[in-house]
N, C-alpha and C positions, 0 to 999 in steps of 0.2 A: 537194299543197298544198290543206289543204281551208280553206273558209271558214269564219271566226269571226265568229257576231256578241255584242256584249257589251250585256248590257241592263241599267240603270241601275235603281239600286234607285227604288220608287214615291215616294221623299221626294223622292228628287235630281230626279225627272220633275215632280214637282208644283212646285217650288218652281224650278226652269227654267219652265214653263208661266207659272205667276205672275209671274218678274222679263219672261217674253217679251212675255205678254200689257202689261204696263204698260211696256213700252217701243213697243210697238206704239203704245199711244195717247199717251204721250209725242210721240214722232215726228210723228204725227199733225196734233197740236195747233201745233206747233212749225212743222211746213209749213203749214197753213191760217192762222196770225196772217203766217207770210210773206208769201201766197199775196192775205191779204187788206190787205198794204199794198203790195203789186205792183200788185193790179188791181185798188187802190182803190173797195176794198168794206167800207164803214162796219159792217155789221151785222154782228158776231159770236155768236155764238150757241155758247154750252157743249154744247147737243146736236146741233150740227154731224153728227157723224158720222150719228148717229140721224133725220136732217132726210128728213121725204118727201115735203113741202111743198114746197119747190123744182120751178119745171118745167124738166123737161130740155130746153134746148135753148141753141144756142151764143149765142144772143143775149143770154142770161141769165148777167152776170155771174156771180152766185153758183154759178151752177149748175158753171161753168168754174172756179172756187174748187174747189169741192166735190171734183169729177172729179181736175182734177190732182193734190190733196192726196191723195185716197186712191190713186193711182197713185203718186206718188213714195211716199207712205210704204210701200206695199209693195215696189218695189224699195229702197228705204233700210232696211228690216228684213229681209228678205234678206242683208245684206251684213252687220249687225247681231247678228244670230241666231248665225250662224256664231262671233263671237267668246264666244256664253253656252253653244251646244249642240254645236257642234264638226261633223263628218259630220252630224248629226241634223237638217239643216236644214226636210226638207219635211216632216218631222213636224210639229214645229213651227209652221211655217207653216200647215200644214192645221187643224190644232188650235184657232192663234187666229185664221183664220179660220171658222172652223165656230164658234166662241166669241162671234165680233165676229156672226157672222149669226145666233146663238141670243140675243143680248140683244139685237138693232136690232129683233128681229123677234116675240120674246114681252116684251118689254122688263126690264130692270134688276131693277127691284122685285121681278118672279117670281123672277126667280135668286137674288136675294141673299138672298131670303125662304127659298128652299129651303136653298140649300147653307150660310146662315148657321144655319140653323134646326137642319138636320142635322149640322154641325160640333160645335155646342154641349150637342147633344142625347148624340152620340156622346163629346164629354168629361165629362159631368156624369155619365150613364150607363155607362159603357165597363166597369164590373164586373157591369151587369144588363142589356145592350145585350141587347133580344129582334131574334135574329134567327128569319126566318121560317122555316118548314119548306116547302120546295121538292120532296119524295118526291112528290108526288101528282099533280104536273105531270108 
């Protein structure tokens, strides 16, 4: 009995990452407008997740928002994930986490600047795409 594993071509992997990543923040969004007419907290804020302004402590409604919404939405994408990536669950999870902690933390604008920049670059390009010479390393 030997072990198989099957690896997914890089389109079907990017384009699971992409529907995982925006159901990630779907979810997200969707728990924290619950969250903030549960525990009746008027302020909503689109950069929620991104928030580090809040002080942490239990006294502080928002901050109790905050907390449980990104705890529910990671067990509720867990359970989620499963019906987009099959077995491949903590891939994925790892991914859009490490994705969710790469844009809270150099923020949005850097990303989208890059991989928008280099997408476009690489379609416009893609018959004179200079790739670099690596030998010298």
């Amino acid at each position: 009995m030997a072990f198989q594993v099957r690896v997914a071509p890089s389109k079907v992997v990017l384009q699971n990452l992409v529907i995982c990543v925006i159901l990630f923040y779907t979810v997200y969004y969707m728990v924290l407008s619950m969250g903030c007419v549960v525990l009746q907290v008027y302020e909503f804020s689109v950069l929620a997740p991104f928030d580090f302004k809040t002080s942490p402590s239990w006294l502080n409604t928002s901050y109790k928002v905050l907390l449980i919404s990104t705890e529910v939405t990671y067990f509720v994408c867990g359970l989620l994930f499963v019906l987009i990536v099959e077995e491949w669950v903590w891939d994925y999870a790892v991914s859009v986490t490490i994705l969710h902690v790469a844009i809270t933390s150099t923020g949005s604008g850097l990303i989208s600047m890059i991989c928008g920049g280099q997408a476009l670059a690489y379609c416009l390009f893609k018959d004179n795409f200079i790739y670099p010479e690596l030998d010298g390393f």
